[in-house]
C-alpha positions as CSV (number, residue, x, y, z in Angstrom):
1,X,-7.1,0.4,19.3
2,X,-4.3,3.1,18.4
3,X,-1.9,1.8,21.1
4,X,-2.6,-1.8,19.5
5,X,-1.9,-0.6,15.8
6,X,1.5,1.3,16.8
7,X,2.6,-1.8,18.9
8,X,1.9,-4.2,16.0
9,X,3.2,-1.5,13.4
10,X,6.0,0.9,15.5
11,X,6.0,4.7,16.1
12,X,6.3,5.8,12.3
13,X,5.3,4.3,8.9
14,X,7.2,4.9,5.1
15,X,5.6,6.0,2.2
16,X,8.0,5.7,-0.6
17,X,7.7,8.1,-3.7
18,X,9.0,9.5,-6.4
19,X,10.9,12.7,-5.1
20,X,9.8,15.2,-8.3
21,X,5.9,13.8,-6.6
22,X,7.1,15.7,-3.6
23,X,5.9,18.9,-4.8
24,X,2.0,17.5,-6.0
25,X,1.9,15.6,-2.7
26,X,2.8,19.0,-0.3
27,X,-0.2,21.0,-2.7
28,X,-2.6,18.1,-3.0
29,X,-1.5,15.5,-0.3
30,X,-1.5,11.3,-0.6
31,X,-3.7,10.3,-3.2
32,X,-4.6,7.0,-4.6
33,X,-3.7,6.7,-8.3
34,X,-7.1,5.9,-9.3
35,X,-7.8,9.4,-7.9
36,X,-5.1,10.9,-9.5
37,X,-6.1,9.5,-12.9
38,X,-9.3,10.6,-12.4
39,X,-8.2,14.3,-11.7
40,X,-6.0,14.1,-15.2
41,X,-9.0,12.1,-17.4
42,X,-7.2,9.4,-18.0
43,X,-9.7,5.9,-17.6
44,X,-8.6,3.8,-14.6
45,X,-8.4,0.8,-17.1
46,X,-5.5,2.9,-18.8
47,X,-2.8,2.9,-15.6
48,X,-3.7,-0.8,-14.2
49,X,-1.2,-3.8,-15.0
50,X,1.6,-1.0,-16.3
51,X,4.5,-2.1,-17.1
52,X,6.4,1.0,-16.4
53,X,6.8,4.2,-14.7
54,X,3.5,6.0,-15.5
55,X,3.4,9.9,-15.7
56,X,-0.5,11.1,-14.5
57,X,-0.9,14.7,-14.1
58,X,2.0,15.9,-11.7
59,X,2.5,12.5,-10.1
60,X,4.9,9.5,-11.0
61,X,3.2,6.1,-10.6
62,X,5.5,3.4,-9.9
63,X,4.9,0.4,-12.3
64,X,3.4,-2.9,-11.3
65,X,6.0,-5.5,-12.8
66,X,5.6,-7.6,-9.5
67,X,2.1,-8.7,-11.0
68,X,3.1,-9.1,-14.5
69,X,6.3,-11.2,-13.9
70,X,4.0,-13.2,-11.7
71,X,1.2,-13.7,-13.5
72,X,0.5,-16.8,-14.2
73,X,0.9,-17.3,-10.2
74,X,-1.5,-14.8,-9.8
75,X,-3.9,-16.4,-11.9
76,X,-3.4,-19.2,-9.5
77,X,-3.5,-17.6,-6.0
78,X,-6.1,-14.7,-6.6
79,X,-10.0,-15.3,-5.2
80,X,-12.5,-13.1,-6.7
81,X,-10.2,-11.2,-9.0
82,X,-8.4,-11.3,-12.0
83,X,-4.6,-9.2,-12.1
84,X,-6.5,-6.7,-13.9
85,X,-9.0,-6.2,-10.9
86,X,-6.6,-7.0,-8.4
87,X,-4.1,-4.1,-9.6
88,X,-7.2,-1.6,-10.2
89,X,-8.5,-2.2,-6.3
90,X,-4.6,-1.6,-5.6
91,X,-4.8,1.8,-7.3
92,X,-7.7,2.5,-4.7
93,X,-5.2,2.5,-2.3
94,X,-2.4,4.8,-0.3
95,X,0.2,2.0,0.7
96,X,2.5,2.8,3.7
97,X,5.2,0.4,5.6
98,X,6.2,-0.4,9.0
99,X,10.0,1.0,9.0
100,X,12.1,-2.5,8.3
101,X,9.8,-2.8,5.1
102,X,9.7,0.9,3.7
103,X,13.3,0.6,3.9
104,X,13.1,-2.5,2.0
105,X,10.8,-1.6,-0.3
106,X,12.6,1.7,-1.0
107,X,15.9,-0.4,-1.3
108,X,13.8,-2.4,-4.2
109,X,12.6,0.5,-6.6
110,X,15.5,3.2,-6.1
111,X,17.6,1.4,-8.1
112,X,16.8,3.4,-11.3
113,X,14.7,6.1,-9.4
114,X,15.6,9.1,-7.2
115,X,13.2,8.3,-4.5
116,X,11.9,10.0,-0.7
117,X,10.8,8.3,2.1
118,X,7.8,10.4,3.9
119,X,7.9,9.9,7.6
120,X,4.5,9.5,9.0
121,X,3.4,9.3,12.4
122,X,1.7,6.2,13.4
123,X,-0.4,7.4,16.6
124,X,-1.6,10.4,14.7
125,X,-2.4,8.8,11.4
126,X,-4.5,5.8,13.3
127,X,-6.7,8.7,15.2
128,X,-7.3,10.8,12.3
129,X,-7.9,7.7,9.9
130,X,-8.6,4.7,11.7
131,X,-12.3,3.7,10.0
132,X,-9.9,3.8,6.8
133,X,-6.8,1.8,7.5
134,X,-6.8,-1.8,6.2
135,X,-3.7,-4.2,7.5
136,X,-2.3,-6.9,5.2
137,X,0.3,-9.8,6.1
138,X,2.1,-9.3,3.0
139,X,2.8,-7.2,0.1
140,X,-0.1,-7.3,-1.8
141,X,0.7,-6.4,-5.1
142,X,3.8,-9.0,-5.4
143,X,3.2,-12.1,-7.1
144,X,7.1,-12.9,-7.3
145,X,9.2,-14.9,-5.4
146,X,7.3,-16.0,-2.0
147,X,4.3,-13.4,-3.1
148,X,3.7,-16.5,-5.8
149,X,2.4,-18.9,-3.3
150,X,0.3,-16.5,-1.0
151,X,-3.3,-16.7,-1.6
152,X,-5.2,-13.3,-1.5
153,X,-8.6,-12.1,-2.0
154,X,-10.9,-9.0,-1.0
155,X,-10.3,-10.6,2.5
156,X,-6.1,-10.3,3.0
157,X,-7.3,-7.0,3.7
158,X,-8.2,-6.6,7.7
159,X,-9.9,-3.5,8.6
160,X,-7.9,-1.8,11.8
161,X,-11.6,-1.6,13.2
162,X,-11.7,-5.2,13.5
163,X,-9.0,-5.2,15.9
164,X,-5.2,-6.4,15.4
165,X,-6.2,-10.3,17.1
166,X,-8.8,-10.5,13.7
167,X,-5.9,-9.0,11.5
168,X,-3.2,-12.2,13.0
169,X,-5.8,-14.9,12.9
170,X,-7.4,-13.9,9.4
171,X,-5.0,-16.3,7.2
172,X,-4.8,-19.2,10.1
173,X,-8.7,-19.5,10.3
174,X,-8.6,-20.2,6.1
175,X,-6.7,-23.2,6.8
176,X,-3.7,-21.0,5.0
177,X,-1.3,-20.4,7.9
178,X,-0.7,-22.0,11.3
179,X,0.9,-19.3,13.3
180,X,-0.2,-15.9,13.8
181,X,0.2,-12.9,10.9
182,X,2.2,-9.7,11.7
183,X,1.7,-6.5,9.9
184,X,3.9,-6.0,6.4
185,X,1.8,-3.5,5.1
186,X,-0.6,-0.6,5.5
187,X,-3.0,0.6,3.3
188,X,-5.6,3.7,3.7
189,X,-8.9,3.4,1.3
190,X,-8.6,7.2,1.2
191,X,-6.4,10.4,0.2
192,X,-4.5,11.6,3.2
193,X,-5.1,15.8,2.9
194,X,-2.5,18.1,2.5
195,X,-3.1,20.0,6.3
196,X,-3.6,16.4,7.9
197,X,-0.3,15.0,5.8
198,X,2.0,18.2,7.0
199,X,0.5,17.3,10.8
200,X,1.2,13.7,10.8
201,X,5.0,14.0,9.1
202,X,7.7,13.5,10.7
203,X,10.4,13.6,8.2
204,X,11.8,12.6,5.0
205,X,15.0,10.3,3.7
């Protein structure tokens, strides 16, 4: 399964931040921002849909303007949820790239942000987290531009336990695709610790 995952994915994955987050992240490691409004007592209802850079606790939350300048397409293309679900079960989450995407997705938000890429190694993160890595075709919380036509539910989401030929069939067995899906994002449903975090680094940009 973990030579599958780093084959689909490559040898390291990007988690783009903030850099003043680097700090809270070395003491307290990766934490979903629905944890980290929890741990400043701030309701989760108060951070989804924001439409700008969010200060909770020590950390910097990145905004989620790709839902609201696409919302009327993600009333359209979202099963199950409304954006005000759909960006709270994204707050659930610790969201990592394969490396042509974290450098992308870096590229889009440092514009008016001084930002670090963390360096994470794929082969150790997938043993130490595997039952908790979900794999998605896209990025999930962009409703823009292409993201306005893709149709996404509770089910975009592949766990890594169901295997990676699940994961590239998932959107063609819907009737939504007709090729297979490669991996544009990761996602863990969990914090990474600070002791597993410092083992599975590689770097920083």
């Amino acid at each position: 399964m973990t030579g599958a995952f780093v084959n689909a994915v490559g040898g390291k994955l990007a988690h783009v931040t903030a850099s003043t987050n680097l700090p809270s992240i070395k003491a307290t490691g990766l934490l979903p921002a629905s944890n980290l409004a929890t741990a400043a007592g701030i309701p989760h209802a108060n951070i989804a849909l924001r439409n700008h850079r969010m200060q909770v606790g020590p950390a910097t939350l990145n905004h989620q303007k790709p839902i609201l300048h696409g919302l009327r397409a993600a009333h359209r293309v979202l099963d199950g949820h409304t954006p005000e679900s759909w960006a709270h079960q994204l707050d659930q989450r610790v969201f990592l790239w394969p490396e042509r995407k974290g450098h992308a997705f870096a590229a889009s938000i440092k514009r008016d942000l001084d930002i670090t890429i963390l360096w994470l190694d794929a082969t150790k993160l997938a043993e130490a987290l595997h039952d908790h890595i979900d794999l998605s075709p896209i990025n999930s919380g962009n409703f823009t531009q292409g993201g306005a036509h893709a149709r996404r539910g509770d089910w975009l989401y592949v766990p890594l336990t169901a295997g990676l030929d699940t994961f590239r069939q998932n959107r063609s067995k819907r009737g939504l695709k007709h090729t297979p899906d490669s991996v544009t994002e990761i996602s863990l449903r969990c914090p990474i610790a600070p002791d597993l975090l410092a083992d599975v680094t590689i770097g920083h940009d």
